[in-house]
Backbone as JSON, one array per atom type, in Angstrom:
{
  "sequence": "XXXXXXXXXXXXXXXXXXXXXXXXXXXXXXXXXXXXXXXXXXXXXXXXXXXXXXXXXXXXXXXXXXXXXXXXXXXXXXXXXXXXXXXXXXXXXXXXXXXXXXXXXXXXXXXXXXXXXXXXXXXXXXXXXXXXXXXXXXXXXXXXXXXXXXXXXXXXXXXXXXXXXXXXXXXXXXXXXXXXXXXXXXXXXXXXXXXXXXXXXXXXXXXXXXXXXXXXXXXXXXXXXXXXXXXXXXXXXXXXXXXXXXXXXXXXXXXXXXXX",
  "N": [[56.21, -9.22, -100.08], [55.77, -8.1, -96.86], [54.23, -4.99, -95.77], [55.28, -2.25, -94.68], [55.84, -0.53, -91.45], [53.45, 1.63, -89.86], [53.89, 4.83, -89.57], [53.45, 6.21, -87.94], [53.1, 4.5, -85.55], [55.44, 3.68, -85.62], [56.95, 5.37, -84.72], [56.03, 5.48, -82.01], [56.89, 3.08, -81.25], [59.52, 2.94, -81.04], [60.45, 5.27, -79.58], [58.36, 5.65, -78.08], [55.51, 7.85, -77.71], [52.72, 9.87, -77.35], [49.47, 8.52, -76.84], [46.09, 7.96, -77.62], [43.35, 6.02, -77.71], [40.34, 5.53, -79.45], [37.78, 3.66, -78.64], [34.91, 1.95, -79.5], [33.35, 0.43, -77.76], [32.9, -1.08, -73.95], [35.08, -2.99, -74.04], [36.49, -3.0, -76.94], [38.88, -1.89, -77.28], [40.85, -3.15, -76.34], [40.38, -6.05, -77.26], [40.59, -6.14, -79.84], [43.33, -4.63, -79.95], [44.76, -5.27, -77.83], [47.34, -6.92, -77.52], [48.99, -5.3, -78.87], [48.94, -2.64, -77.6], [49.92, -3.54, -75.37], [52.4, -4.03, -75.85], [53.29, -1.33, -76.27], [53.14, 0.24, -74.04], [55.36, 0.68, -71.66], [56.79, 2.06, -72.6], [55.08, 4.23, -73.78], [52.55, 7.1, -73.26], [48.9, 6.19, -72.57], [46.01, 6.48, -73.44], [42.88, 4.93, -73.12], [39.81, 5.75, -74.6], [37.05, 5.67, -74.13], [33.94, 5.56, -75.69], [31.11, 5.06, -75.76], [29.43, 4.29, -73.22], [26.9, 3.81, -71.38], [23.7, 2.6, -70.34], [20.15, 3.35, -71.17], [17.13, 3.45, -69.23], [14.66, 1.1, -69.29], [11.45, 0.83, -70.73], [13.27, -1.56, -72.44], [13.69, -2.34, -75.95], [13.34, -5.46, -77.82], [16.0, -6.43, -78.98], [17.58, -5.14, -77.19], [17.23, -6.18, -74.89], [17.46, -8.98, -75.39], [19.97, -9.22, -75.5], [21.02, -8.46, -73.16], [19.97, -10.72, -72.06], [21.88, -12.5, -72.97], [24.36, -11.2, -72.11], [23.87, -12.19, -69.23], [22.82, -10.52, -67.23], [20.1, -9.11, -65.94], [19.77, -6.32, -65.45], [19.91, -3.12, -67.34], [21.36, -1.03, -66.25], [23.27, -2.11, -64.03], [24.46, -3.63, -65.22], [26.09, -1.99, -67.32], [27.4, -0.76, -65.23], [29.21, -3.05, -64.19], [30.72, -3.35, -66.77], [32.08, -0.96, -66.75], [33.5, -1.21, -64.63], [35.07, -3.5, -65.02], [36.26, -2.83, -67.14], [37.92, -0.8, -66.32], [39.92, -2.27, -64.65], [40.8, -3.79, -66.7], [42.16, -2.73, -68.41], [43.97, -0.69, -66.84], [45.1, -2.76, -65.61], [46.97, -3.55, -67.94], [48.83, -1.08, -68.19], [47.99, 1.28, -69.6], [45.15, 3.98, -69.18], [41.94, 4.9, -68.3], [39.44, 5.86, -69.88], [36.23, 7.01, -69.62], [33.88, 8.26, -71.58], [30.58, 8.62, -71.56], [28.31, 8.26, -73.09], [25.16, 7.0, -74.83], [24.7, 4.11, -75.57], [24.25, 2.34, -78.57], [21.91, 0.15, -78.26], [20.19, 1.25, -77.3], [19.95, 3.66, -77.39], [17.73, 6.46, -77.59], [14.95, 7.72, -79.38], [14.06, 11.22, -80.0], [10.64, 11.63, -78.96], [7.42, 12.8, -79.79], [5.08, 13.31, -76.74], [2.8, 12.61, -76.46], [3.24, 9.99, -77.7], [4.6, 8.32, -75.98], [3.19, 6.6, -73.99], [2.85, 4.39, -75.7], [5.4, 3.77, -76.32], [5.71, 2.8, -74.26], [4.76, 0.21, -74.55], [5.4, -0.65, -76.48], [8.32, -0.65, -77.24], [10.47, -0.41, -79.24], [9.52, 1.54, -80.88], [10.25, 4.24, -79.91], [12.85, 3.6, -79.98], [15.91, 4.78, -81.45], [17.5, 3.06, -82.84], [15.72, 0.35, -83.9], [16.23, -2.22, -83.87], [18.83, -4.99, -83.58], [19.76, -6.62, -86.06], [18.94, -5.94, -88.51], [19.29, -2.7, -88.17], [21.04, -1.66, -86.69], [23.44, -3.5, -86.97], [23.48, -2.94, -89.99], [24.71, -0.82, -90.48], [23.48, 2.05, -91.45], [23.45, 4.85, -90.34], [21.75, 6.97, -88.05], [19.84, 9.47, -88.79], [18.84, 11.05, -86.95], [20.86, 10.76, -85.18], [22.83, 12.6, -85.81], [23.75, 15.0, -84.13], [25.27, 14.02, -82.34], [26.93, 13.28, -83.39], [28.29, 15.5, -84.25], [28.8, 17.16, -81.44], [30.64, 15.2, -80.8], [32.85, 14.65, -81.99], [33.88, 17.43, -81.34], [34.48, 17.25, -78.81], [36.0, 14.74, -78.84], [38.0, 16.13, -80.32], [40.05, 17.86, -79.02], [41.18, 16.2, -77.33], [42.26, 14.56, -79.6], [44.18, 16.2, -80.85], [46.15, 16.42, -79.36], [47.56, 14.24, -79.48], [49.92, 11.66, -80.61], [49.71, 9.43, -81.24], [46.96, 8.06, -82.74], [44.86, 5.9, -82.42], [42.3, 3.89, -84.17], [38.79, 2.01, -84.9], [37.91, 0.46, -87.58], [35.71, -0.33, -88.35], [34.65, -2.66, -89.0], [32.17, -5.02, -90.14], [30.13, -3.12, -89.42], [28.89, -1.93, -87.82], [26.72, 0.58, -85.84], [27.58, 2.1, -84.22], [30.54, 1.91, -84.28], [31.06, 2.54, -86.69], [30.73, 5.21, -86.22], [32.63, 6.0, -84.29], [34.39, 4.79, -86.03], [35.14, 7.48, -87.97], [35.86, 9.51, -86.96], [38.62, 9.27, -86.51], [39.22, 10.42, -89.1], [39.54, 13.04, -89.31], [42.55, 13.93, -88.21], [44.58, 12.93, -90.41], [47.48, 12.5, -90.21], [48.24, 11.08, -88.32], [46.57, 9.12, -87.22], [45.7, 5.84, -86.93], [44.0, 3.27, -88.05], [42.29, 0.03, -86.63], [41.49, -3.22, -87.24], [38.44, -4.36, -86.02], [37.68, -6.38, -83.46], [35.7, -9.09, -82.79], [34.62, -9.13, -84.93], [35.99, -9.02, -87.31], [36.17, -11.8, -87.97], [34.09, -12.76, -89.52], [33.35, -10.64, -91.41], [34.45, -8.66, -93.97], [37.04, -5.64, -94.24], [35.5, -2.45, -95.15], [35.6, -2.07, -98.63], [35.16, 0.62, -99.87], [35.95, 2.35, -97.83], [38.25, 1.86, -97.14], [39.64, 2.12, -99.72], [39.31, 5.04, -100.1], [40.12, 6.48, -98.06], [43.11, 5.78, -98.34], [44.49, 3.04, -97.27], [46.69, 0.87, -96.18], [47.14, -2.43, -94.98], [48.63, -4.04, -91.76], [50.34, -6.07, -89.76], [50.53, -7.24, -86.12], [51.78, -9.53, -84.19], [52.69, -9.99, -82.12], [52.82, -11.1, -78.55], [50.2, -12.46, -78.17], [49.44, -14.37, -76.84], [49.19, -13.1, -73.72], [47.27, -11.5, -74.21], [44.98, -12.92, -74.31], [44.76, -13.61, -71.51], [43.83, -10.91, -71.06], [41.32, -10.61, -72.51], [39.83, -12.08, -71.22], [39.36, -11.12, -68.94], [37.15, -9.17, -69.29], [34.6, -10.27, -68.09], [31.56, -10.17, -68.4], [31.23, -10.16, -70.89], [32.7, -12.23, -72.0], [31.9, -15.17, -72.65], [29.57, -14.47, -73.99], [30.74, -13.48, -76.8], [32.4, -15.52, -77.29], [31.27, -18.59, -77.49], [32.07, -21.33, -77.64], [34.28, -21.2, -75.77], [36.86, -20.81, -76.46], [39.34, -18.15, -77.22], [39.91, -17.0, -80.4], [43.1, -17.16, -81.68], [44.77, -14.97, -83.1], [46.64, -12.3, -85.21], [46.69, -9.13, -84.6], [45.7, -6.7, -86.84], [46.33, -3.79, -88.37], [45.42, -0.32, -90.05], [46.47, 1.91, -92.23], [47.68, 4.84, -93.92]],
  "CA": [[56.93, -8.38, -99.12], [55.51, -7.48, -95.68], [53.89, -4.11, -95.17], [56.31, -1.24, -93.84], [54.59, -0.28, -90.15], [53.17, 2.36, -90.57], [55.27, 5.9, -89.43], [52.94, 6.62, -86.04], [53.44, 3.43, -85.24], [56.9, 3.11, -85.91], [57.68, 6.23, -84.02], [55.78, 4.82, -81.09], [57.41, 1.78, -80.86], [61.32, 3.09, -80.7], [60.48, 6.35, -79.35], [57.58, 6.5, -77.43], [54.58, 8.44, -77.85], [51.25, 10.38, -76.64], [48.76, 7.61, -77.31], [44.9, 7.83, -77.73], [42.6, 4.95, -78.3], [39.15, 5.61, -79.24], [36.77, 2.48, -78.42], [32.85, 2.58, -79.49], [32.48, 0.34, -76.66], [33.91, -1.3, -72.92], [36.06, -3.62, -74.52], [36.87, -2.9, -78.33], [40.28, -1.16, -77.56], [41.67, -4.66, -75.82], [39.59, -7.15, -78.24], [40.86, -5.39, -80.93], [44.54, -3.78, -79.91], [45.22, -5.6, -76.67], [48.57, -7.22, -78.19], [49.78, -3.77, -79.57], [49.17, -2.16, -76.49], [50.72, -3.74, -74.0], [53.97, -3.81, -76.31], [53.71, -0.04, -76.38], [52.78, 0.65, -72.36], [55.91, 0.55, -71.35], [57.32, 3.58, -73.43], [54.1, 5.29, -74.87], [51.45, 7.39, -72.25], [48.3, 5.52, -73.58], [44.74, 6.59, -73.04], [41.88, 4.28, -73.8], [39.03, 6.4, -74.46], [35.39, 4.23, -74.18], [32.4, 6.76, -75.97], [29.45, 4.37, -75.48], [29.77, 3.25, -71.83], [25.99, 3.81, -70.95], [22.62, 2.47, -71.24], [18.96, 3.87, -70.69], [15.95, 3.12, -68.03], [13.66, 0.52, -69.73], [11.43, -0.74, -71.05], [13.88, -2.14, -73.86], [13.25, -3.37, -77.09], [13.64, -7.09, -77.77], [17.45, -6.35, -79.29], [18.11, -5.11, -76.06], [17.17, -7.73, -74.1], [18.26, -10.34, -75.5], [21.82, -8.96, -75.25], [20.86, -8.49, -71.26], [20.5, -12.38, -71.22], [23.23, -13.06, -73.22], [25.08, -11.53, -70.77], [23.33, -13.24, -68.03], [22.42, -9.8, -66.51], [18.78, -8.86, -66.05], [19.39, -5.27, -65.57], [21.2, -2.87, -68.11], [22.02, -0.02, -65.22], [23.82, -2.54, -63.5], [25.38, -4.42, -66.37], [26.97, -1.62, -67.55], [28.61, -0.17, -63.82], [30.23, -3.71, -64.1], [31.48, -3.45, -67.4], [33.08, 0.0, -66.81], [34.87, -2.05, -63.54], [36.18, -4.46, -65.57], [37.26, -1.91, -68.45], [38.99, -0.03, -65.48], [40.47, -3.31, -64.19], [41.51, -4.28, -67.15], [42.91, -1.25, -69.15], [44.87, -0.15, -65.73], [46.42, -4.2, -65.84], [47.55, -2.98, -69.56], [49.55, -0.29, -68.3], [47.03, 2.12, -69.6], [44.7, 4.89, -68.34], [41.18, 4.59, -68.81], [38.34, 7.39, -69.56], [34.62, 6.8, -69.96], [32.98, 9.68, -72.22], [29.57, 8.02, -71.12], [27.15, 8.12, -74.33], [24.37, 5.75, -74.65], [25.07, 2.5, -76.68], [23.31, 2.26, -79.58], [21.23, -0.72, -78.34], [19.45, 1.87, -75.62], [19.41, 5.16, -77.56], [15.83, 6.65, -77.64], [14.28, 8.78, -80.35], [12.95, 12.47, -79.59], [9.17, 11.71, -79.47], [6.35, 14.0, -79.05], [4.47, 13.38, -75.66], [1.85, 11.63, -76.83], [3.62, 8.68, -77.93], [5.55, 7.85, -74.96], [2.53, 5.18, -73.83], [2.8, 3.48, -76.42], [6.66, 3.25, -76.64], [6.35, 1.65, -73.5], [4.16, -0.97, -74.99], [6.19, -1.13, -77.74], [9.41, 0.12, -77.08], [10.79, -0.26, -80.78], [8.81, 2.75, -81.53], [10.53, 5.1, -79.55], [14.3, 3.57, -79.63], [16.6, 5.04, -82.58], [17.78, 1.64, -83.52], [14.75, -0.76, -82.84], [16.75, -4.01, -84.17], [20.57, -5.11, -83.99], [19.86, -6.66, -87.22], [17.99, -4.16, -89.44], [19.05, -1.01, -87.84], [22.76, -1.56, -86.01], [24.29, -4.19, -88.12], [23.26, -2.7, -91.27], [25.83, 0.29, -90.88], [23.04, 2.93, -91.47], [24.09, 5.77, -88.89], [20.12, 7.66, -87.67], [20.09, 10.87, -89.14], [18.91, 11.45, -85.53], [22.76, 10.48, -84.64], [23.55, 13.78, -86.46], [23.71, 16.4, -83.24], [25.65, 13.35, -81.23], [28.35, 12.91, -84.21], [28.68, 16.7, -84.5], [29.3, 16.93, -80.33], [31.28, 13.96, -79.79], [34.01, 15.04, -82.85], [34.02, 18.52, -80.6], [34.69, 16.72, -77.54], [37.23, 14.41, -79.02], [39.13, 17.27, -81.24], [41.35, 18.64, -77.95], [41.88, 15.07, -76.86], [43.69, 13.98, -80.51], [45.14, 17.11, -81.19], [47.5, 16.42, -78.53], [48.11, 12.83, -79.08], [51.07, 11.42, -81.13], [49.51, 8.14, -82.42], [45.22, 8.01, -82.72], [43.68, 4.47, -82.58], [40.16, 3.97, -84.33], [37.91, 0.99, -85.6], [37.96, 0.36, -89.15], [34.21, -0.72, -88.27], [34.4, -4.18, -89.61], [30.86, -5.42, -88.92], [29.2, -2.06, -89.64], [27.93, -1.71, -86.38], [26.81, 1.95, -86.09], [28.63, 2.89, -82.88], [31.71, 1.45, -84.49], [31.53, 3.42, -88.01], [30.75, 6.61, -86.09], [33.43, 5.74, -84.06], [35.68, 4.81, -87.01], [35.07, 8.27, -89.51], [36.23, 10.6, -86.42], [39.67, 9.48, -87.08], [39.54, 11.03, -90.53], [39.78, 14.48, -89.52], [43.39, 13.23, -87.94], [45.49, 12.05, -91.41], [48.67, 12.57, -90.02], [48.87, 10.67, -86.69], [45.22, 7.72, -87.09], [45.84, 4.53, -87.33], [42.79, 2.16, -87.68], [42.57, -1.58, -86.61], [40.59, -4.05, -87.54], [37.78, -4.64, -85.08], [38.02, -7.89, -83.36], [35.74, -10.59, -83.62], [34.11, -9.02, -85.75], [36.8, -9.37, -88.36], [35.96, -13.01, -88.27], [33.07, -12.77, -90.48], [33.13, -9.77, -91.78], [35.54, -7.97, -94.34], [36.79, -4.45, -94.01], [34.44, -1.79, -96.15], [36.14, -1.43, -99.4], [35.34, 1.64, -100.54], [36.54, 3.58, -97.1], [39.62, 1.3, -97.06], [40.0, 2.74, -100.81], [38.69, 6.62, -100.07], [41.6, 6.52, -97.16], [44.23, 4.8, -99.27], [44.98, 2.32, -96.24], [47.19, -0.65, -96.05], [47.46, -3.52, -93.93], [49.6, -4.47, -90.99], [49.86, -6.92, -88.8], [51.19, -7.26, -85.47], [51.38, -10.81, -83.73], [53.86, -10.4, -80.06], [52.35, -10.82, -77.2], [49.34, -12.64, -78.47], [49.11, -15.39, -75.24], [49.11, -12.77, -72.94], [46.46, -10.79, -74.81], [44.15, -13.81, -74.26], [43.93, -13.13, -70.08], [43.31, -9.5, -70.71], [40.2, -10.59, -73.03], [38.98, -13.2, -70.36], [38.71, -10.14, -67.92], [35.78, -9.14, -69.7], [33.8, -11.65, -67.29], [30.19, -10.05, -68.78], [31.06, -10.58, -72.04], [33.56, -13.29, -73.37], [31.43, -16.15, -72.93], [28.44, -14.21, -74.99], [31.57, -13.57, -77.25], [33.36, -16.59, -77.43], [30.43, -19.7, -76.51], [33.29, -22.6, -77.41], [35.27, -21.16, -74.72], [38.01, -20.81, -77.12], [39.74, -16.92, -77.9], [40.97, -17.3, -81.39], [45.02, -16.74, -81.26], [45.16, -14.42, -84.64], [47.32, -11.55, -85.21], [46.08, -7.99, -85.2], [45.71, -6.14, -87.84], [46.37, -2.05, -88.11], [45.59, -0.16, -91.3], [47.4, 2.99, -92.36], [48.01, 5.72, -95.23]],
  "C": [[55.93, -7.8, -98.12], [55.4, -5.94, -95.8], [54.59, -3.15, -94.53], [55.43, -0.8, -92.38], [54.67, 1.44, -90.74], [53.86, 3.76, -89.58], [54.35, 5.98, -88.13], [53.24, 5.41, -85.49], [55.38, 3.37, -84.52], [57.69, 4.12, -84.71], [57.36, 6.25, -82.71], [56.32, 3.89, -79.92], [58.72, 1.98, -80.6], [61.22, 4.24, -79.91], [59.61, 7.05, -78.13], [56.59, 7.15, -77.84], [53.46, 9.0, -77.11], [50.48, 9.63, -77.4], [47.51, 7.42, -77.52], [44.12, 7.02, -78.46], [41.18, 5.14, -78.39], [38.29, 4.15, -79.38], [35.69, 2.47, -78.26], [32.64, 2.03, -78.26], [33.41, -0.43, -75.16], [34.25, -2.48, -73.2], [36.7, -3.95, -75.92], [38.55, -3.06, -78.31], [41.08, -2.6, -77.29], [40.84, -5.88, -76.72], [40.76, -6.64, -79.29], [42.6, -5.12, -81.34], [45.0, -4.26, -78.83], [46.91, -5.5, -77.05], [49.64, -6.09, -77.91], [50.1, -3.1, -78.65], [50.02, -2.36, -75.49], [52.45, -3.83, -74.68], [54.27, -2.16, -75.97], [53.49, 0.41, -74.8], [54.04, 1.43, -71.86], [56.91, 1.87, -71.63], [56.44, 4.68, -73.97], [52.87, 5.24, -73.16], [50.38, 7.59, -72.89], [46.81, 5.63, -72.85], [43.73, 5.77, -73.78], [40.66, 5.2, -73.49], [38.01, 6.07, -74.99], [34.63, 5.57, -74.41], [31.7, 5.9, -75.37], [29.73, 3.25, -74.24], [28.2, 3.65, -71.0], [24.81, 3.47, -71.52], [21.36, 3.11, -70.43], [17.96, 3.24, -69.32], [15.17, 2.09, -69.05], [12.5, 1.32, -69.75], [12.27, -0.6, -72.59], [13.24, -2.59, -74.95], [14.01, -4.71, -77.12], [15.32, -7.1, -78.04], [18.02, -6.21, -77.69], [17.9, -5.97, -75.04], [17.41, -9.06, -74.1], [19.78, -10.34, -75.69], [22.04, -8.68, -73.67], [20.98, -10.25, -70.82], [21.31, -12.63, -71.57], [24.55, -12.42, -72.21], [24.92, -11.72, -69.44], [23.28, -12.19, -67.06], [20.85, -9.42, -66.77], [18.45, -6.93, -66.13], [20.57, -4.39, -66.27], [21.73, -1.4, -67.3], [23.58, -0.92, -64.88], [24.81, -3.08, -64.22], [26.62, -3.63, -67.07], [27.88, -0.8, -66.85], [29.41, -1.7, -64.26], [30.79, -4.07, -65.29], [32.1, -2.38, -67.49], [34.0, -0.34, -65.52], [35.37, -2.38, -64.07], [36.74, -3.69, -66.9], [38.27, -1.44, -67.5], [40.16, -1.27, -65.29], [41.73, -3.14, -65.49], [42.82, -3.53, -67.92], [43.93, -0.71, -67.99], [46.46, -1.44, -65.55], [47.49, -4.09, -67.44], [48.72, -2.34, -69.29], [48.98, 1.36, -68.79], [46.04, 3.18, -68.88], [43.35, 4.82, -69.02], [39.97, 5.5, -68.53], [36.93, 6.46, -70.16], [33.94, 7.87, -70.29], [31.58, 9.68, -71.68], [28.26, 8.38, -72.08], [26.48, 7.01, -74.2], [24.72, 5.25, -75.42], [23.78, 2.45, -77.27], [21.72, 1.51, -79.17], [20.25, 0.06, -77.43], [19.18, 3.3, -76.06], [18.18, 5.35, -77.82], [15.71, 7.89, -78.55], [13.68, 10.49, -79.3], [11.58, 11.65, -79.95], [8.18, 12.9, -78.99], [5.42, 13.29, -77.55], [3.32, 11.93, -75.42], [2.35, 10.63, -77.5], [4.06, 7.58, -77.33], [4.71, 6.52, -74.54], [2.64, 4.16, -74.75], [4.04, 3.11, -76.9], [6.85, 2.41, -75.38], [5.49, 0.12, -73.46], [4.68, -1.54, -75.72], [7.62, -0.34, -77.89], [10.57, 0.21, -78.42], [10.41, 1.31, -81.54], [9.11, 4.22, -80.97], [12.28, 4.86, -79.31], [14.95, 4.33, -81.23], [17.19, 3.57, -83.71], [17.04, 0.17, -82.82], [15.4, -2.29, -83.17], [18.31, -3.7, -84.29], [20.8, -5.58, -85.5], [19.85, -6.07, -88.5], [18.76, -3.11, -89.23], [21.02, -1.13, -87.52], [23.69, -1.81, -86.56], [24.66, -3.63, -89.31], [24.16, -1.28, -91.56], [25.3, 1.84, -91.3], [22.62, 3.54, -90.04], [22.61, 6.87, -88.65], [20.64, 8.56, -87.68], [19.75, 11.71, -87.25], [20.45, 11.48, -84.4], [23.38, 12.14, -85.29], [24.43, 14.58, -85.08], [24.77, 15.56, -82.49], [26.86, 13.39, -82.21], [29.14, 14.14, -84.09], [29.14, 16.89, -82.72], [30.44, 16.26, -79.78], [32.2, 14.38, -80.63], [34.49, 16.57, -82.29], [35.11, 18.48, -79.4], [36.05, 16.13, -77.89], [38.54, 15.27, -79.94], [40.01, 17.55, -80.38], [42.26, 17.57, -78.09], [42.94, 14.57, -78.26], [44.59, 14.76, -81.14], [46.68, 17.04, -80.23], [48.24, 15.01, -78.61], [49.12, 12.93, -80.81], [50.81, 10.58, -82.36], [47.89, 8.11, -82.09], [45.02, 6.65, -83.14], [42.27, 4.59, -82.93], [40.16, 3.12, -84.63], [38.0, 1.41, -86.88], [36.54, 0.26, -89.39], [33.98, -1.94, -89.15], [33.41, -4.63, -88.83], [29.64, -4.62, -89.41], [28.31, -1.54, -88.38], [27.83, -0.24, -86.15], [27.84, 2.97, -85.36], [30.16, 2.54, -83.63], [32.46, 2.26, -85.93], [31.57, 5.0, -87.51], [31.95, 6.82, -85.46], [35.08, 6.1, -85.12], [35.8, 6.87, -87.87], [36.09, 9.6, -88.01], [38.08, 10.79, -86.65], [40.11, 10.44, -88.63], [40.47, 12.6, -90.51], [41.62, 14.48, -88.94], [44.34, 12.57, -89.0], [46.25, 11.58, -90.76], [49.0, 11.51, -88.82], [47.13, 9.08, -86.77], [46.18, 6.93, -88.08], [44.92, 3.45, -86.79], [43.31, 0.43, -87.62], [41.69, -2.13, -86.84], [39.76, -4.84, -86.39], [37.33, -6.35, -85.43], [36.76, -8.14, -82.73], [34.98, -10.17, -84.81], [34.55, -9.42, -87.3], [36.54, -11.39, -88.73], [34.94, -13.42, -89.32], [33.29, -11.98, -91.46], [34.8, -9.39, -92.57], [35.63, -6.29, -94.0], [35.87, -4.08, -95.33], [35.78, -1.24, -96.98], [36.54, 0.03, -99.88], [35.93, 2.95, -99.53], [38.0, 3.07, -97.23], [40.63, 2.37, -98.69], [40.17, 4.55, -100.97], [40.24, 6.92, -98.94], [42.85, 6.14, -97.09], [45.03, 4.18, -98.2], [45.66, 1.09, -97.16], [47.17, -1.32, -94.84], [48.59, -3.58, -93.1], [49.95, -5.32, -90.24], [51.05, -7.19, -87.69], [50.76, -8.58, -84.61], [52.57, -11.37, -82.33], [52.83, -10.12, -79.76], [50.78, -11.64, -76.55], [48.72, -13.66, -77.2], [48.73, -14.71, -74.02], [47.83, -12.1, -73.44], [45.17, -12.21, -73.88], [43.44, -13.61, -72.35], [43.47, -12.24, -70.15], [41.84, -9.26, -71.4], [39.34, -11.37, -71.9], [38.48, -11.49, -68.99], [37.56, -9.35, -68.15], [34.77, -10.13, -69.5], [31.67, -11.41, -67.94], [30.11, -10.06, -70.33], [31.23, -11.6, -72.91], [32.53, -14.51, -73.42], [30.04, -15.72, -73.98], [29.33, -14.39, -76.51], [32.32, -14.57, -78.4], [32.55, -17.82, -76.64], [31.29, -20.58, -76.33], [34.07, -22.39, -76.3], [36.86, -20.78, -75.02], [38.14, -18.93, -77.32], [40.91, -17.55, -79.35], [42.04, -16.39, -81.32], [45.05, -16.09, -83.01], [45.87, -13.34, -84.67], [46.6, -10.55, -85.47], [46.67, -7.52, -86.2], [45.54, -4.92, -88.28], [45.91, -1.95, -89.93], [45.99, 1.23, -91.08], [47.41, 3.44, -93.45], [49.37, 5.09, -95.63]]
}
């Protein structure tokens, strides 16, 4: 037996709603929730709200640069003005309304150092970033106690914004990616009205994390209208999908919500 949707949802979808989507980065919320969204536009006033829509001054560490060629930009100022265009673009073609908190992205945050180190972070710029590898450091789902003062701020910041909303969108953080779990836990404080999805592509590899899925006594959902049209609103992410998606192909799969 199929999954009951889950009650924010449900009351969304016949009724309408105040809608808030939190997205670690400029294109989670539509990777992720496109589908869902654009079913609900139409009746529900639906904010996509992007935290990590900025990156630093160089010099980068190697993680970061090799996510500059993969998206075939050389500079990450510039790279990320034109991925908050095409978030606007695209999130506005949704039906949506689209905010940029403007936090640095993990791949660019920089450590406090003392003074005297600074030469030598720009020799070695690992030695002065917070997360010197995507592998090691980002992937691996361990959140830099240095992230403390930014978790405690940014759950400040977003407290007004979901107190007023109806239905709360978060990442489940499938992946573990740090921006994506800090992301995901802010829903918590929120029982009544969050409803996490299963971050897309990540979900392709990756399972959700048991033991939060278990600690938050979630179930599954899955929603699968609209899914063809979903597919242009991912292609409008022109600096990403082909890093993304190299075959050229967007896999056609059904999202997937989770819920109390």
């Amino acid at each position: 037996m199929p999954e009951p949707t889950p009650a924010p949802l449900r009351s969304a979808m016949t009724s309408g709603a105040r809608c808030l989507v939190l997205s670690p980065h400029l294109d989670d919320a539509v990777l992720s929730c496109g589908a869902l969204l654009a079913a609900l536009a139409p009746r529900c006033e639906i904010t996509v709200l992007t935290l990590f829509t900025e990156a630093t001054d160089g010099p980068h560490s190697r993680a970061a640069r090799s996510f500059l060629r993969q998206c075939a930009h050389p500079d990450a100022a510039g790279l990320f003005r034109a991925r908050r265009d095409e978030d606007r673009g695209v999130v506005e073609a949704l039906g949506a309304r689209p905010e940029h908190l403007g936090l640095t992205d993990a791949l660019f945050r920089q450590r406090d150092v003392p003074p005297v180190l600074a030469p030598a972070g720009r020799l070695l710029p690992e030695l002065v970033h917070r997360y010197p590898t995507y592998r090691f450091d980002i992937a691996r789902g361990r959140i830099s106690r240095g992230d403390r003062r930014l978790r405690e701020d940014l759950a400040t910041r977003v407290a007004a914004r979901a107190s007023e909303a109806d239905l709360l969108l978060c990442p489940l953080g499938i992946g573990r990616h740090v921006d994506h779990l800090v992301t995901r836990d802010l829903g918590l404080a929120w029982p009544g009205t969050t409803v996490w999805f299963s971050d897309f592509p990540y979900a392709l590899e990756h399972a959700p994390d048991p033991e939060f899925v278990r600690r938050a006594d979630l179930r599954p959902w899955s929603f699968d209208d609209g899914l063809d049209a979903k597919d242009a609103l991912v292609r409008g992410y022109g600096t990403q999908v082909d890093a993304l998606f190299p075959s050229g192909t967007i896999p056609r799969l059904p999202e997937t919500y989770w819920a109390r």
